[in-house]
N, C-alpha and C positions, 0 to 999 in steps of 0.2 A: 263156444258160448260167448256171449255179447259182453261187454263190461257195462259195469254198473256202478254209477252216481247216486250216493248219497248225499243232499241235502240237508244242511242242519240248520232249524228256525222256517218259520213260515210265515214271515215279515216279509215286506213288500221287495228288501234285496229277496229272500229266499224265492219268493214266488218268480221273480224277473230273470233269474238264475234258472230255472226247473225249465220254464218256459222256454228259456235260448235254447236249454238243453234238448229241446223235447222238438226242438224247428230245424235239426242239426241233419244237413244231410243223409247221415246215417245213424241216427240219435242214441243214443246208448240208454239200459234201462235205467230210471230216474226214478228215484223213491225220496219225498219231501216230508219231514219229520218236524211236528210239530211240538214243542212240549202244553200248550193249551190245547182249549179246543176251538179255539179263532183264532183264522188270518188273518193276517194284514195288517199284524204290529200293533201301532200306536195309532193305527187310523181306523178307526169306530163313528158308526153315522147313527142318531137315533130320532127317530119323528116321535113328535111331543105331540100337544094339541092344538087341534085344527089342521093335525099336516106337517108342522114346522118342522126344519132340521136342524138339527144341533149335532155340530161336531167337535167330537170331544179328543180328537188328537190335530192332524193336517187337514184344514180343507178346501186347497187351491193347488193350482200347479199351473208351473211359468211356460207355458210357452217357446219361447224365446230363446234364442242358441241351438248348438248344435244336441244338447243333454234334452233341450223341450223338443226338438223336433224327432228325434229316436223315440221319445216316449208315445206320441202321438204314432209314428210311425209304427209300432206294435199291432199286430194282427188279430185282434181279438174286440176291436169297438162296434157291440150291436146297442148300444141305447144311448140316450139323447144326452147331447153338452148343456153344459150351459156356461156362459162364456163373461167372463166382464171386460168389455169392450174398453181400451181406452186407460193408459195411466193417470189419475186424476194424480193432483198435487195430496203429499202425505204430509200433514202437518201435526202437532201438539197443541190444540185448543190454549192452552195455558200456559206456551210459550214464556220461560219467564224473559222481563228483557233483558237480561244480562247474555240471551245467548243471542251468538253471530247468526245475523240472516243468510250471507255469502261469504264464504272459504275461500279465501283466496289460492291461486292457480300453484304456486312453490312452495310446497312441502316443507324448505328446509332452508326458507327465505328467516335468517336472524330478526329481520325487522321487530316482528312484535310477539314475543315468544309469549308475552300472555296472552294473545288470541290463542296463539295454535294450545297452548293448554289445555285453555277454557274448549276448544275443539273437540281436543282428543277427551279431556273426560265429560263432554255432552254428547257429540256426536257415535264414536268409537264406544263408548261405554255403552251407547242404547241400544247400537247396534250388534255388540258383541253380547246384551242379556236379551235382546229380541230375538238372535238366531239360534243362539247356545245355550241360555239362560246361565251366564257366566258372568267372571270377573275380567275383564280387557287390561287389567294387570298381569293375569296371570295366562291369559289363552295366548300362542300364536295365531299373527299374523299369517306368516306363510305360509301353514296350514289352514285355520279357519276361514281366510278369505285371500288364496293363492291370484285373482285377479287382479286384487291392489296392492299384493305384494309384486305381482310381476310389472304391473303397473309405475308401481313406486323406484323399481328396480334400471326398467329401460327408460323411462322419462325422467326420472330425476325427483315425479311429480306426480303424486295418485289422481290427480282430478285430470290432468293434462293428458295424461297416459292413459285413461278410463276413455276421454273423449276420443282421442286419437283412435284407439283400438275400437271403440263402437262404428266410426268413419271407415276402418278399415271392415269391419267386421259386414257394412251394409254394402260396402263395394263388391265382395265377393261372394253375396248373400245370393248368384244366380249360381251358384256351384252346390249350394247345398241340397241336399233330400229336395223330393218333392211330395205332394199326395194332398188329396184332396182337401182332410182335413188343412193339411198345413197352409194350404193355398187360402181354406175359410179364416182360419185364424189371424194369419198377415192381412186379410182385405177388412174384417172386421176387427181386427186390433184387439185383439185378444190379450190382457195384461197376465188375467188367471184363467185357467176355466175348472169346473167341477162337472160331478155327476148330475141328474135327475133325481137320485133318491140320495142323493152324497156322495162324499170322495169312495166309500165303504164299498160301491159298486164296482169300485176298481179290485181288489182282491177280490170280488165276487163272480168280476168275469173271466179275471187269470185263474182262479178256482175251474171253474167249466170246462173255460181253455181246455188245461192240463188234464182234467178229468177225463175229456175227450179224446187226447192226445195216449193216452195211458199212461197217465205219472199214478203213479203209486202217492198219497196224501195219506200221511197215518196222522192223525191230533190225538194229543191228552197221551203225545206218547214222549217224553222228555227223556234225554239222553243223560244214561248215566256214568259213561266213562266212553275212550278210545283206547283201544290197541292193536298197535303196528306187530302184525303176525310173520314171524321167520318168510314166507313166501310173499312178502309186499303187498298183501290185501290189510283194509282196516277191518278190526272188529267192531261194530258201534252198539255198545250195550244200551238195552230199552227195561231194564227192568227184569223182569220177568223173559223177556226173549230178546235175541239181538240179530244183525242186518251184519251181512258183510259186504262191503263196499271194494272196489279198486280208486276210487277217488271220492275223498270228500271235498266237500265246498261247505265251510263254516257260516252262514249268517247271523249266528249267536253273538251278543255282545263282549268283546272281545274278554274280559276280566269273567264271563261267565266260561268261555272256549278255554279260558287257561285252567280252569280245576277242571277240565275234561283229560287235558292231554297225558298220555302217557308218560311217564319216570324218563324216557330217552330224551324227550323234547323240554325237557325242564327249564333248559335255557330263552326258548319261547313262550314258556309259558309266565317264567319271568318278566320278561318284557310287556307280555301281554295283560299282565295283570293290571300292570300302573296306567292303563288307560282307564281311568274312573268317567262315571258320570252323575248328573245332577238330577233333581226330582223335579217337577213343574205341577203346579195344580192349576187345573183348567176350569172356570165358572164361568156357565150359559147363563146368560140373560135374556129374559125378553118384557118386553113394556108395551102395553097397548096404549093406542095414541099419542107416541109417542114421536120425537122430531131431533134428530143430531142436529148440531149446530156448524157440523161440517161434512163434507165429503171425503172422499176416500177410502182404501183398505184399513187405514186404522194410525193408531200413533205407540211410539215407544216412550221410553220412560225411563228416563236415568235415573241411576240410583242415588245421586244427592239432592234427587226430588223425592222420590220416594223409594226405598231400599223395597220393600215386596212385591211391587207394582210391577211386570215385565211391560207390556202395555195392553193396548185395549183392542181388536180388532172387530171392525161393523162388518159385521157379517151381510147384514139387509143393504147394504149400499153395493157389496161384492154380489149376490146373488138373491135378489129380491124375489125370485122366482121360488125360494126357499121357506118364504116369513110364514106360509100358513092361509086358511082360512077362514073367519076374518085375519088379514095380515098382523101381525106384532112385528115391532122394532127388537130384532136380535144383536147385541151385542157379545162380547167373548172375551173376557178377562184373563189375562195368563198370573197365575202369581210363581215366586220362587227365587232365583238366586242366594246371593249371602244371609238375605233375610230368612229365608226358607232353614238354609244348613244351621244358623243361629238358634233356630226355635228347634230342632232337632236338638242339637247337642246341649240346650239348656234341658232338656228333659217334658217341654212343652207338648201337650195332647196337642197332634193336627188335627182337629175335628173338622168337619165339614160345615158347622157353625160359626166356625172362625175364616175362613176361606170367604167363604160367602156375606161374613158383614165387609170383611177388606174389599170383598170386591164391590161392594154395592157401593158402600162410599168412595171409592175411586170415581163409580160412573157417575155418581153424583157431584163430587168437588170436577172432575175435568169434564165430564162433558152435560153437566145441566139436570141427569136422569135423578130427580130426587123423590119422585115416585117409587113406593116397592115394586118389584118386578110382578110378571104376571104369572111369571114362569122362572125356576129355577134350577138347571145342574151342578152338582159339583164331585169333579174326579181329582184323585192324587194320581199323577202318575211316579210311579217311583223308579230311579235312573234310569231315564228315559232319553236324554240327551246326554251324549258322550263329549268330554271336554279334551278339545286339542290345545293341552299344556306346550309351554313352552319346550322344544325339543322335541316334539311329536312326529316331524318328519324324520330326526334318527331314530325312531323308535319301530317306524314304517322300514325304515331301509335295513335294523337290525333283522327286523321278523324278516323279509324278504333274500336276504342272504343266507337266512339258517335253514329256511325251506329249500332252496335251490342248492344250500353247499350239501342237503343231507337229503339232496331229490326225496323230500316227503311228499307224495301225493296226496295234497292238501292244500285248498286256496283260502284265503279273507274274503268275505263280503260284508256287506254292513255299514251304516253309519259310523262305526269304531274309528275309522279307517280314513276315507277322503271325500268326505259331506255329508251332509244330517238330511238335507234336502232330498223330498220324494225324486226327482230328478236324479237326484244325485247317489241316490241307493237303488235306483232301476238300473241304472248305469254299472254300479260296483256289480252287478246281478248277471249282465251280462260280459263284463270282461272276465268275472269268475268261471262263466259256463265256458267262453272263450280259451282261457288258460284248460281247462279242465279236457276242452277238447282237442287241445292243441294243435288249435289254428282261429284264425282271428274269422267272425261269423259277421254275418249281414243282420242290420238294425232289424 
């Protein structure tokens, strides 16, 4: 009899995981367990009126590297891209001038230690609550953004070592994948591209995929416990009935995976617990006849401009094929971070009332939108983004020693772990199915 892969979480790693699984030479049977009854995590697409999309989790993906061309290079694309051509310049409309226009090249040049300050808590802080919706005091580096740290490490000098490796990076770019898509992309300069009907289409097609494939998809079936059975199989209780597995693959968030595990692994479960994360609430806009005062994907927002504000992303500038008909002006507000957990723990209602005036007056002080919108969402997502605290790569190396010293047939996937990034959770999706099969598989 065949072995059998269980899958836990039906988030874009779970799905990208089932999928390696199900493409495997000799596939083993693949049952993907949902505890809702919708795929595909944090990424939800919903047409408003006239058509419009509004996306109310992720809704782009890079391209670019060896992580964008794997994902593109997936076997499953039958409907239309749509692409934004071109890195425009990303700026902050309301720029105060106290911040530096250009960084200079040495990192660790004494010269003017209040620039690099003013640096790191302008640039570094907006960009550590634009990707994480965190605090850059308190996230690593090495983890959260392992490129500038490797960066920072060999050159001496993140911005030097950044450009250096993208020079290298274009030099040997005739070795990488190739395939059609990848070829349209590179010629038309693809910064992001999306769906037709949204990102949402992406779990919609790995959905069929898999369906076709014969994965087993159960939703609305949330796992209520694990246990390691005297003869090395797991038991994955469902409530009501349960699945036994010879190998799991966890895509659940890691602090959820640890009140699953069994009394033996307590010490991973430990570890796993202190991986916390953070809430983000998402507010769609949209403005008829309306006009940004700038281009681009969008601007961030430091917190000693405004602590709720993550930033703003234009949606109609990324994918105008999107706005609807008649067209409206969509914009996309994140709010969250410190300001977020403060209103929490003062006992503050998050209403949807409140989300929604923060974010209108954001559009309005930074980018001119002082019109009411014509259209309005608003989602709480609650921890939602997983924060890589300081120490988080001992935390990675603890859980991976206690799995290997105590060969539990059991892998990580997930955003928990090593990126938040659609990319980057398709990726942890298939080194999962990878391990699981043990042997390394084709993109």
């Amino acid at each position: 009899m065949g072995r059998t892969v269980v899958v836990l979480g039906g988030g874009i790693s779970g799905l990208s995981a089932s999928y390696h699984l199900s493409r495997a030479p000799n596939p083993p049977k693949v049952v993907l367990v949902e505890g809702s009854k919708h795929l595909g995590g944090w990424i939800r697409s919903i047409r408003g009126p006239g058509g419009a999309i509004f996306e109310l989790g992720p809704r782009g993906i890079r391209p670019a590297g060896a992580l964008g061309a794997r994902t593109l290079l997936m076997d499953m694309w039958g409907t239309g891209f749509r692409a934004w051509p071109g890195l425009r310049s990303v700026t902050c409309p309301w720029r105060p001038s106290s911040c530096p226009e250009q960084v200079p090249v040495c990192g660790r040049s004494p010269a003017c230690p209040a620039l690099w300050h003013q640096v790191a808590s302008l640039a570094m802080d907006s960009l550590c609550r634009g990707v994480f919706a965190g605090n850059s005091r308190e996230l690593s580096v090495r983890s959260c953004f392992p490129s500038l740290f490797q960066a920072e490490q060999t050159h001496r000098s993140i911005l030097l070592g950044l450009l250096l490796g993208a020079a290298f990076s274009t030099a040997g770019r005739s070795s990488q994948p190739d395939s059609v898509l990848l070829r349209q992309a590179r010629a038309e300069r693809w910064s992001q591209w999306s769906l037709r009907e949204g990102l949402e289409m992406l779990p919609q097609a790995l959905n069929t995929h898999l369906t076709n494939r014969g994965v087993t998809i159960l939703r609305g079936q949330p796992v209520c416990g694990l246990s390691l059975q005297a003869e090395g199989y797991w038991k994955v209780s469902l409530g009501d009935s349960c699945l036994e597995a010879d190998h799991v693959i966890s895509a659940l968030p890691a602090s959820v995976l640890s009140k699953l595990l069994p009394a033996e692994a307590a010490p991973l479960a430990c570890v796993l617990s202190t991986i916390s994360a953070v809430s983000v609430a998402v507010v769609n806009l949209q403005y008829r006849g309306a006009h940004l005062p700038v281009q681009g994907f969008g601007h961030l927002v430091p917190s000693s401009e405004d602590p709720g504000i993550l930033g703003i992303v234009y949606d109609s500038v990324a994918f105008p094929e999107q706005d609807g008909s008649p067209p409206g002006l969509r914009v996309t507000v994140m709010l969250g971070g410190s300001w977020l957990q403060t209103l929490e723990a003062s006992g503050c209602v998050l209403s949807q009332e409140l989300f929604q005036k923060q974010a209108q007056e954001a559009a309005a002080t930074q980018l001119g939108l002082k019109e009411p919108p014509s259209h309005c969402l608003v989602h709480l997502h609650r921890n939602c983004i997983p924060q890589y605290t300081l120490g988080h790569w001992k935390k990675l190396e603890s859980a991976t020693h206690f799995l290997a010293a105590h060969r539990l047939p059991l892998t990580l996937a997930g955003a928990s772990y090593q990126g938040v990034a659609v990319n980057d959770c398709i990726e942890s999706g298939r080194q999962a199915a990878a391990q699981a099969l043990g042997s390394e598989i084709d993109s």
